[in-house]
C-alpha positions as CSV (number, residue, x, y, z in Angstrom):
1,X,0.0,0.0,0.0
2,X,1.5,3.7,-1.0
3,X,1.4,6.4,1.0
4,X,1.1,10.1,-0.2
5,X,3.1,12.6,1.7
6,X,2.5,16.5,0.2
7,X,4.9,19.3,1.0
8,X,4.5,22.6,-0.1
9,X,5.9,22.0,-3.4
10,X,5.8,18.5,-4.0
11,X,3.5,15.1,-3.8
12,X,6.3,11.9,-2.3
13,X,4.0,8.6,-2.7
14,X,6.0,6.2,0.1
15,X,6.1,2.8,-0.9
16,X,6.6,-0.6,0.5
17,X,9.8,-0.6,2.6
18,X,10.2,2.9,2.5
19,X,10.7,3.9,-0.8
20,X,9.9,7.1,-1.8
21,X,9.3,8.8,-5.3
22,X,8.3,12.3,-6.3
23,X,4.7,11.7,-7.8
24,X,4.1,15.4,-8.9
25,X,6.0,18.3,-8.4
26,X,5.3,21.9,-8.5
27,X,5.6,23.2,-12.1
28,X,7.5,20.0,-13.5
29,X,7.2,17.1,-15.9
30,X,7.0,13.9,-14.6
31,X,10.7,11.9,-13.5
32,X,11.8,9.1,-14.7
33,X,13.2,7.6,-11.7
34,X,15.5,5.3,-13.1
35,X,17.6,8.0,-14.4
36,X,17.3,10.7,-11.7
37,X,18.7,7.7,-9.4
38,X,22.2,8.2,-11.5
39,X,21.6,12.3,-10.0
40,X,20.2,11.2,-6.5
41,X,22.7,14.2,-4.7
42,X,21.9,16.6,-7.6
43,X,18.1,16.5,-7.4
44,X,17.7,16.8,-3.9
45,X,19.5,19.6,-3.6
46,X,17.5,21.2,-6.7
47,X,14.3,20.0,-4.6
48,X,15.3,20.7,-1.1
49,X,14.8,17.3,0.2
50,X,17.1,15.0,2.1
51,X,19.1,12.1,2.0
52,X,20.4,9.4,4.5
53,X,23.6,10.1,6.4
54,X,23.6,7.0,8.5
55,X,21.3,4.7,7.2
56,X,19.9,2.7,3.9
57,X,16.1,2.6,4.9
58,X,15.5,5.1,1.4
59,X,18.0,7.0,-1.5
60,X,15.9,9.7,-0.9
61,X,13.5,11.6,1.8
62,X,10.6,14.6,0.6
63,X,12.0,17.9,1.7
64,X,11.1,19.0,5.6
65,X,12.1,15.5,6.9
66,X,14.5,15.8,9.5
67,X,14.6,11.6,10.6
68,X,14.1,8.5,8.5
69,X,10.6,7.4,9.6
70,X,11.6,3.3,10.1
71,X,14.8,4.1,12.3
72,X,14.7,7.3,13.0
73,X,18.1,8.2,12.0
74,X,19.3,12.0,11.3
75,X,19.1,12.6,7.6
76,X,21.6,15.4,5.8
77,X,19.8,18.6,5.0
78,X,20.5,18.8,1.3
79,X,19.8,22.2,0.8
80,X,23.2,24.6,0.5
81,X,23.5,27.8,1.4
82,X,21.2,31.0,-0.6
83,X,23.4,32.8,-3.4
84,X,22.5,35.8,-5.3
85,X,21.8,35.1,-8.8
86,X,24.1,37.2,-11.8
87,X,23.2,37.7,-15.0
88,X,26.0,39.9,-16.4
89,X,24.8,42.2,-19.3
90,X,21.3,42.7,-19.3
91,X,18.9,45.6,-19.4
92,X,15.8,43.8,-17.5
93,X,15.1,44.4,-14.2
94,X,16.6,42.1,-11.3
95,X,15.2,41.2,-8.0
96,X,16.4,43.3,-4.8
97,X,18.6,40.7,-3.2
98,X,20.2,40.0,-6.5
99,X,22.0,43.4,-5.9
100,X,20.8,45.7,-8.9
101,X,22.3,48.8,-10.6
102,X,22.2,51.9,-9.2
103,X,19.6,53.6,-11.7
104,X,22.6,56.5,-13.0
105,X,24.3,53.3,-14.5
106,X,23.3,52.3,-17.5
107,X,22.1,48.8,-17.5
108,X,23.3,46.4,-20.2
109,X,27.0,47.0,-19.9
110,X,28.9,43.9,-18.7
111,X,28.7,45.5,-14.7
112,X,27.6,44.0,-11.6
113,X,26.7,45.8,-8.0
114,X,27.5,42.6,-6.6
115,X,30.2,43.4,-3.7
116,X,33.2,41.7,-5.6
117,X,35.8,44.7,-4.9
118,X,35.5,44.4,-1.4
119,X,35.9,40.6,-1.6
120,X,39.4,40.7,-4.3
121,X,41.2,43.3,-2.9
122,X,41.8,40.9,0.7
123,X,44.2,39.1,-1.6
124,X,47.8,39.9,-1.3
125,X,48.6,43.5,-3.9
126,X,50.6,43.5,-7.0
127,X,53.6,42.4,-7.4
128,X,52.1,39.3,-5.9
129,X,50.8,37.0,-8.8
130,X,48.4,34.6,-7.8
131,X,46.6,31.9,-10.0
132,X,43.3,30.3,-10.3
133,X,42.1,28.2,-7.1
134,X,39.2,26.6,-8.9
135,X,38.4,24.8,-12.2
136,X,36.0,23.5,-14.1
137,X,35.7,21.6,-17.2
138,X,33.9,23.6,-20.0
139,X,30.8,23.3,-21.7
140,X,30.6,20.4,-24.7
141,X,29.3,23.3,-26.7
142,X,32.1,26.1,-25.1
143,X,30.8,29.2,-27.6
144,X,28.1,30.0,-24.9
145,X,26.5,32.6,-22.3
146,X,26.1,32.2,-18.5
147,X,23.1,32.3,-16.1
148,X,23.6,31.5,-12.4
149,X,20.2,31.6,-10.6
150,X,17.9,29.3,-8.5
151,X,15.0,29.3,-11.4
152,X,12.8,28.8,-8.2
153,X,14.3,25.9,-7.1
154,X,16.1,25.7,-3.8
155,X,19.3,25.4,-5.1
156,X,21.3,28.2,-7.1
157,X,22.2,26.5,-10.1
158,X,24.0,27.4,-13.2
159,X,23.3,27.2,-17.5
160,X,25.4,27.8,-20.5
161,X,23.5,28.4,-23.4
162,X,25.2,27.5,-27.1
163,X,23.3,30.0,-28.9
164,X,24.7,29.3,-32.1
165,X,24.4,25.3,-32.1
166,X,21.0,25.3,-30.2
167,X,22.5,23.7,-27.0
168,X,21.3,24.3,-23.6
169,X,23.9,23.0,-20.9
170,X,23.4,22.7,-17.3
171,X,26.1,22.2,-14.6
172,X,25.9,19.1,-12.3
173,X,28.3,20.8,-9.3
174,X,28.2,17.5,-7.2
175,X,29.1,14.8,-9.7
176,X,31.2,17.8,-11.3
177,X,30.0,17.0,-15.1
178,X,27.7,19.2,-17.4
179,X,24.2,17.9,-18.7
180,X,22.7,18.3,-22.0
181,X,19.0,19.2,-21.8
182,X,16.5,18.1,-23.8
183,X,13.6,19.2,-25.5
184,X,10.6,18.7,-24.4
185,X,7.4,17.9,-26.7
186,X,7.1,17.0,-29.8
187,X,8.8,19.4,-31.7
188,X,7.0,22.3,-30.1
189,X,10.3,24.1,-28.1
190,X,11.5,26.5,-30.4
191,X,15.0,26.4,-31.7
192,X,17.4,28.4,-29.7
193,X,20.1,29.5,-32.2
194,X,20.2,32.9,-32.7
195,X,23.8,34.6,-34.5
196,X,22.5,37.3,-36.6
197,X,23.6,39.9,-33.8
198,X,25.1,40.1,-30.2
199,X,23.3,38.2,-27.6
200,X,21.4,38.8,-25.0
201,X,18.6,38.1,-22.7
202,X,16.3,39.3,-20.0
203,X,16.0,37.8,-16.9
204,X,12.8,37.6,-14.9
205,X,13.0,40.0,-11.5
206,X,9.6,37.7,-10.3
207,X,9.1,34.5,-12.4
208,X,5.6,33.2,-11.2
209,X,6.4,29.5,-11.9
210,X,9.2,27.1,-10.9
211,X,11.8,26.7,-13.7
212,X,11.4,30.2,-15.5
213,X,14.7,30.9,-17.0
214,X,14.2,34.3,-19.2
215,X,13.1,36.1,-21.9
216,X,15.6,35.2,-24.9
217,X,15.9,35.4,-28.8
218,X,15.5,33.0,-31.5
219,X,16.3,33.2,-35.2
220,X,12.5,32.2,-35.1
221,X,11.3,35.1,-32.5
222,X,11.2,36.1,-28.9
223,X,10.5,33.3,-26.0
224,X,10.2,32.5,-22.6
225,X,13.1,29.9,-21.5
226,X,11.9,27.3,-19.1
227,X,13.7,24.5,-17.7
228,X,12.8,21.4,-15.5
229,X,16.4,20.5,-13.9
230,X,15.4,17.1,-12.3
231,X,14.3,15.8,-16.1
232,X,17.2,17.5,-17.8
233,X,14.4,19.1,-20.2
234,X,13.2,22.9,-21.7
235,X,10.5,23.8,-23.5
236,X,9.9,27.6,-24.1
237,X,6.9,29.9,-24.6
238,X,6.1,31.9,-27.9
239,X,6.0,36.3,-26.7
240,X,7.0,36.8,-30.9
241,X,7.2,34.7,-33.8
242,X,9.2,36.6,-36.3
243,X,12.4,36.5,-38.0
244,X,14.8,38.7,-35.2
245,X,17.7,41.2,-35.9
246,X,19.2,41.9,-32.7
247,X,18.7,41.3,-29.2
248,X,16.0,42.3,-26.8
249,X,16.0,45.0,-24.2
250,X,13.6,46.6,-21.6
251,X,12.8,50.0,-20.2
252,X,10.3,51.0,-18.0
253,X,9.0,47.5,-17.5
254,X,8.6,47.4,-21.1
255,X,10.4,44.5,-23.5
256,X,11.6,45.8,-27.2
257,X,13.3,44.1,-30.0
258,X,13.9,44.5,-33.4
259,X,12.5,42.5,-36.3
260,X,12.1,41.9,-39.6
261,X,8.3,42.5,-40.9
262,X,6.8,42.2,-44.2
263,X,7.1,40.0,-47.4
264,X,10.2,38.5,-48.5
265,X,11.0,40.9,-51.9
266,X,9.9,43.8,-49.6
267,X,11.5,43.6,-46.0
268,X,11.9,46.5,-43.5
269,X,12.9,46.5,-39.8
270,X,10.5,47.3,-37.4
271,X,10.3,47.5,-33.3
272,X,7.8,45.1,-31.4
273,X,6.9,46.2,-27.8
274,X,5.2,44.5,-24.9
275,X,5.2,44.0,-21.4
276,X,7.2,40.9,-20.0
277,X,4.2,38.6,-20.2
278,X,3.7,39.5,-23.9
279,X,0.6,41.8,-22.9
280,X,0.1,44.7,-24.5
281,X,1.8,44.2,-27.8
282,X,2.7,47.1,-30.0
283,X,4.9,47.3,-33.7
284,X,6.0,50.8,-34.7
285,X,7.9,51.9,-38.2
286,X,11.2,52.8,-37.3
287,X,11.5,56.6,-38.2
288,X,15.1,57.5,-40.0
289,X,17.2,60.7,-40.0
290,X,18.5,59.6,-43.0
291,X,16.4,56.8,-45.6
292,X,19.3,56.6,-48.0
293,X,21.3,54.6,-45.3
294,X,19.0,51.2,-44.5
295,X,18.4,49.8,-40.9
296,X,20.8,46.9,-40.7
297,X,19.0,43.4,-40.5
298,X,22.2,42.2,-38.9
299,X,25.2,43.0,-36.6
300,X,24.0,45.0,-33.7
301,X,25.6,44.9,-30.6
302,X,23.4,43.9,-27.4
303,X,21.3,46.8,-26.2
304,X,21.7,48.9,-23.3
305,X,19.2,51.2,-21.6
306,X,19.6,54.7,-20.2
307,X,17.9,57.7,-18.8
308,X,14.7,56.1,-20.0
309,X,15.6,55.0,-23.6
310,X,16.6,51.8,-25.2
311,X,20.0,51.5,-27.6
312,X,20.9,49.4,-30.0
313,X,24.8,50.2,-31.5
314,X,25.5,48.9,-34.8
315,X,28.8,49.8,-37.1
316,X,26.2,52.1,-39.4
317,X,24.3,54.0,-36.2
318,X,22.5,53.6,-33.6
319,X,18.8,53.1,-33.3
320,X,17.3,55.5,-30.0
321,X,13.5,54.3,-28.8
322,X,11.6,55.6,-25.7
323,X,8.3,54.4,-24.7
324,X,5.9,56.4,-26.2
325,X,7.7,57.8,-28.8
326,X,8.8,56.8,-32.4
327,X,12.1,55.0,-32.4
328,X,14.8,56.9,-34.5
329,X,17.3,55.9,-36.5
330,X,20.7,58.0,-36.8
331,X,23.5,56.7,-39.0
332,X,26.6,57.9,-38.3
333,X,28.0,60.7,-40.4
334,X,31.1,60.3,-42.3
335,X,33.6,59.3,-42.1
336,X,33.3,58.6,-38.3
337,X,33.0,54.8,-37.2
338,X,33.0,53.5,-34.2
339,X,34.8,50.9,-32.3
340,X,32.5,48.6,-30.8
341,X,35.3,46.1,-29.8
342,X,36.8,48.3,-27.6
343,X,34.2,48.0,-25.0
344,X,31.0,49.9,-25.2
345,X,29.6,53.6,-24.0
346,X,31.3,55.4,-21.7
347,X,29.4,57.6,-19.2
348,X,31.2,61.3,-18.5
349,X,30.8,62.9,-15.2
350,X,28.0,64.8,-16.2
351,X,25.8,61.7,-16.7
352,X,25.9,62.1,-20.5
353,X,27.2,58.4,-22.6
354,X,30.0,58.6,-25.5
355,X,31.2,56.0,-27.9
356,X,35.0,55.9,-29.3
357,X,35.6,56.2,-32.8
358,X,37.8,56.8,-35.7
359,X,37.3,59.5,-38.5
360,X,40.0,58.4,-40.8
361,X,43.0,60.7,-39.1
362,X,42.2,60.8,-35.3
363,X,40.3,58.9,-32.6
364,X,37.4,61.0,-31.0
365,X,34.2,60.3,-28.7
366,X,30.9,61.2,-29.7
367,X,27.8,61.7,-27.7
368,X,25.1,59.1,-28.0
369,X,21.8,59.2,-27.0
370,X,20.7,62.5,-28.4
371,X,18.6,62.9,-31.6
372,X,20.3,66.9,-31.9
373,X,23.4,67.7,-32.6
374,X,25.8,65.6,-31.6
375,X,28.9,66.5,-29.5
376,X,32.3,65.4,-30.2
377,X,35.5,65.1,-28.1
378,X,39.3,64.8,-29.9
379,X,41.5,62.4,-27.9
380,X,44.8,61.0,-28.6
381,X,45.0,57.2,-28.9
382,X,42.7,55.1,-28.4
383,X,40.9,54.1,-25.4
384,X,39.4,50.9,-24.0
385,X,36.6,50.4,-21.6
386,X,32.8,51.2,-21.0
387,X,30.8,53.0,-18.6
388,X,33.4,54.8,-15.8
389,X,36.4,51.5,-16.3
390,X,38.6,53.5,-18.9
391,X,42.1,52.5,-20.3
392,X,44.6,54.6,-22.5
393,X,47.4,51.8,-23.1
394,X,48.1,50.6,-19.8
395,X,47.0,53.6,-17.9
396,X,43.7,54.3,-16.6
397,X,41.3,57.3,-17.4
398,X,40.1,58.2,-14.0
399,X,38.2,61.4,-15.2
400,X,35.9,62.3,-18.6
401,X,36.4,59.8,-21.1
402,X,38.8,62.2,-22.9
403,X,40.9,63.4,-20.2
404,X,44.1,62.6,-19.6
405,X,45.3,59.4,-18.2
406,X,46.9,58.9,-15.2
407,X,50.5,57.7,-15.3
408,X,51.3,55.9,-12.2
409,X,53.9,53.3,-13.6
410,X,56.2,54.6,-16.7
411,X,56.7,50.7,-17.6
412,X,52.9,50.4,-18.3
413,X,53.0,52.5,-21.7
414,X,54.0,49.4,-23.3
415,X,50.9,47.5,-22.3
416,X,47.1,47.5,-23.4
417,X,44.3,46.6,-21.1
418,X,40.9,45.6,-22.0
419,X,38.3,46.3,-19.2
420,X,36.1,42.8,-18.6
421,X,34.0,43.6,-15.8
422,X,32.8,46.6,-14.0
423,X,32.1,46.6,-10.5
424,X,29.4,49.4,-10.1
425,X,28.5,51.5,-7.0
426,X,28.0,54.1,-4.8
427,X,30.3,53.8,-2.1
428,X,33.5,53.2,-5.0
429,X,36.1,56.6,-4.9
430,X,37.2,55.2,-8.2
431,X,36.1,52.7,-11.1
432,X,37.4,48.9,-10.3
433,X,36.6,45.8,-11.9
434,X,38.1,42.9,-13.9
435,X,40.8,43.5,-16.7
436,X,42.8,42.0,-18.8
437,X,46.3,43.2,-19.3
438,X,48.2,42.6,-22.6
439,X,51.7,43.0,-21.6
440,X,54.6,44.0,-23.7
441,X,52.2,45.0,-26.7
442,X,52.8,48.3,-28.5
443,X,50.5,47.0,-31.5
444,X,47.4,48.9,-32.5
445,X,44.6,48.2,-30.3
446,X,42.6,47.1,-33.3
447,X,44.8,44.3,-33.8
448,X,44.9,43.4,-30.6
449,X,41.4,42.4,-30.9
450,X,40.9,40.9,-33.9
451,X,42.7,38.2,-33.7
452,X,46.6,38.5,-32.9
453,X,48.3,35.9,-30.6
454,X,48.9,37.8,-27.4
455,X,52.0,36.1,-25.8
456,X,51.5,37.1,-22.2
457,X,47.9,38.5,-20.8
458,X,47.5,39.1,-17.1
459,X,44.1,38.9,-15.5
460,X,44.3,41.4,-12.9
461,X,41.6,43.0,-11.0
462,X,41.7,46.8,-10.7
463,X,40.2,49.2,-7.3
464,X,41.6,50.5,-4.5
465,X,44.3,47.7,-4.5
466,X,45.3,45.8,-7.9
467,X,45.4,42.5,-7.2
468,X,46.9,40.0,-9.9
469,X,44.4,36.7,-10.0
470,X,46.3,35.0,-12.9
471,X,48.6,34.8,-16.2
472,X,47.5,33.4,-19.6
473,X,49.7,32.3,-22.4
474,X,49.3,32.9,-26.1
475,X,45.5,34.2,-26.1
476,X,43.6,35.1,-29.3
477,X,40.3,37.1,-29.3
478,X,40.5,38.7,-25.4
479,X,37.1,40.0,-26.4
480,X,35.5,36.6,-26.2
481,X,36.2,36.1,-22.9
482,X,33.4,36.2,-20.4
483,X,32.8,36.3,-16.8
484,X,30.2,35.4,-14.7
485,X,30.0,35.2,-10.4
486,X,28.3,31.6,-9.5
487,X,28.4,29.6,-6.0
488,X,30.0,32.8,-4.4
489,X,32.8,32.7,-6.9
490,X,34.2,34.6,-9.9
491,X,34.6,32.7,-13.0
492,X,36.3,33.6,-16.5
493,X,35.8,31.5,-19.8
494,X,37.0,31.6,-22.9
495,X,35.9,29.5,-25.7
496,X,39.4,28.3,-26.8
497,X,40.2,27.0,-23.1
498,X,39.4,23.7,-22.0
499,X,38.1,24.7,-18.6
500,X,36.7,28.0,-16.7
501,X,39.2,29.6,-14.0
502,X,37.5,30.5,-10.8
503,X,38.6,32.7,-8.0
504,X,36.8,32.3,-4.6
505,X,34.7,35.5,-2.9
506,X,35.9,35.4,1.0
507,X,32.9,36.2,3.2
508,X,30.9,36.8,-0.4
509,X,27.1,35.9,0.2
């Protein structure tokens, strides 16, 4: 005779001898036992239930149960400790212990208010090098983006999406392996590949059910991402089926992407807008300052959001949209262009946002965000960073984006740093985050990114200390690399390595 025990979550039906089985579960599929046995560790931490620590009366006890029922044995809590969730680059709003960005930040950048500073600059100062303490293997698919969350579960878990080989990957941190997920239906989850721009997708600050991942593109249009952990499945929800050309981003609780609309022989780029659950839909023309120059259907850069608008970048212009009001497209005048591989906008100390680029003689920044007259700043060299973590050579730009650098080390002229990370705040007396540091490279910056072997690369974290974390041989394509903060640790990955570096967070909750 079975038994049903419910939990607030969960339905456990006890069978004979004390076996128990998950019969339904909040917001999942059903398990197949006989596999989820191979996971038993894994699962019950996802599910908050426990397992035996001195006995063999069950594998496996429904969450809340302190003593096996036969012998009364203690069981082991499965349940680790609560982590904040990061989602690196992302204009959506995030929930208030996930630590979210000041509102004068832009949002979309690749910064995080998480307290990382405070945790990396314990470590022992340059000259000291130090290496990477952890390491895992990465991805099967390794071209791939990060999301570290609990997805409503009670354990923070993490994902790496393969968004151009339509693989979703998730990371088994007790048996130390990654997973493949699968599909779930029959042929009804929507194809995740999406390479016609830069990606990027919105969290959920409140998901309402267990498993809800985010908002993300498709070649095939805009869907909701969710996952069942315990069955190694996703499935996803339709917001916007339509062919995509860039990312999404949100403002003002409001999603917005970019698509294309219309016949084949007679394409044009339009902006759909709704609100996270898809309510509310609108599509607006795209208005153009200029209609001899077409809205790209390809290449844009992920978006970011500011003051109340949404950008999108692109090598031709940008596209400006505030709710309410008709997007706008402004191309770029000639013979400016800009150097989106250097790192993104850069905010000045009067709250205004400026891009780098290159007229042909000299370098300059120009003011984005404005449908007027743009205003444009000279500078010598070029310059590498986004929002306030700036970088001429191997000197950083402490004050406006155009001012002069700060020279604190001679030596350092024949360097180039790339700013990774941003560590964003209120309580900072000067930008810090994570860098890399090409050392002993007096090449142009441009070729620095596009594809040159850079002998010798220091990943160094710059604040009110440097601290060195680690040194890389021979890299290619520093731009590529990506970090991300899981299980109250900092991670880096790049696609050509075979495993992630991690750096522990001391006293980081």
């Amino acid at each position: 005779m079975a038994y049903r025990w419910v939990t607030a979550n969960s339905v456990w039906l006890e069978e004979e001898h004390n076996r128990f089985e998950l019969e339904a579960g909040r917001d999942l599929a059903r398990i197949d036992w006989q596999r989820a046995r191979g996971r038993l560790p894994d699962v019950a931490q996802l599910l908050g239930a426990a397992l035996p620590a001195s006995c063999a009366h069950a594998a496996i006890y429904p969450e809340g149960f302190a003593f096996c029922p036969d012998c009364g044995a203690p069981l082991a809590a499965a349940t680790p400790p609560p982590r904040p969730a990061w989602w690196g680059a992302t204009t959506g709003t995030i929930a208030a212990e996930d630590a979210p960005l000041p509102r004068h930040v832009p949002h979309g950048l690749a910064q995080t208010a998480l307290p990382l500073a405070a945790a990396l600059e314990t470590r022992p100062p340059e000259p000291a090098r130090g290496q990477a303490e952890l390491k895992i293997p990465a991805p099967p698919n390794a071209v791939c983006v990060f999301a570290a969350a609990t997805f409503g579960f009670a354990a923070q878990r993490l994902l790496a999406l393969a968004f151009t080989r339509n693989v979703l990957q998730y990371w088994d941190p007790l048996a130390q392996r990654w997973h493949v997920m699968t599909p779930e239906g029959d042929g009804a989850t929507a194809d995740l590949r999406f390479t016609s721009s830069q990606y990027a997708w919105l969290p959920l600050a409140q998901p309402e059910r267990r498993g809800e991942v985010a908002l993300v593109p498709s070649q095939d249009g805009l869907f909701l991402l969710l996952i069942d952990p315990v069955s190694e499945s996703f499935r996803t929800e339709p917001l916007l089926q339509a062919p995509l050309v860039a990312s999404p981003g949100a403002v003002n609780r409001r999603v917005a992407t970019l698509f294309l609309s219309g016949a084949h022989y007679s394409r044009s780029v339009r902006l759909w807008t709704a609100d996270f659950d898809g309510a509310d839909p609108e599509v607006l023309d795209i208005d153009s300052a200029d209609p001899a120059i077409a809205i790209p259907a390809e290449g844009w850069a992920r978006p970011y959001s500011y003051d109340g608008q949404l950008c999108w970048l692109h090598d031709a212009g940008q596209l400006l949209w505030r709710p309410g009001s008709v997007p706008r497209w402004l191309p770029w005048p000639f013979p400016w262009q800009p150097r989106l591989q250097f790192g993104g906008p850069a905010r000045s100390r009067d709250g205004r946002l400026w891009l780098i680029g290159h007229d042909g003689a000299d370098y300059s920044f120009r003011e984005l965000g404005t449908e007027g007259v743009a205003q444009v700043m000279p500078i010598e060299g070029a310059r590498l960073g986004f929002g306030t973590l700036l970088f001429r050579r191997g000197h950083q730009v402490k004050d406006d984006p155009w001012a002069v650098e700060d020279v604190e080390d001679q030596t350092r002229g024949d360097a180039l740093v790339l700013p990774l990370l941003e560590n964003a705040g209120g309580a900072r007396s000067q930008p810090s985050g994570l860098v890399l540091r090409f050392e002993q490279f007096t090449g142009r910056a441009e070729a620095a990114m596009a594809g040159d072997v850079l002998p010798r690369v220091i990943v160094e974290w710059v604040g009110q200390r440097n601290v060195i974390l680690d040194e890389v041989a021979r890299l290619k394509l520093p731009g590529d690399c990506v970090p991300f903060v899981y299980d109250g640790s900092l991670w880096l990955h790049h696609p050509m390595w075979n495993e992630i570096r991690g750096w522990r967070l001391k006293d980081f909750a």
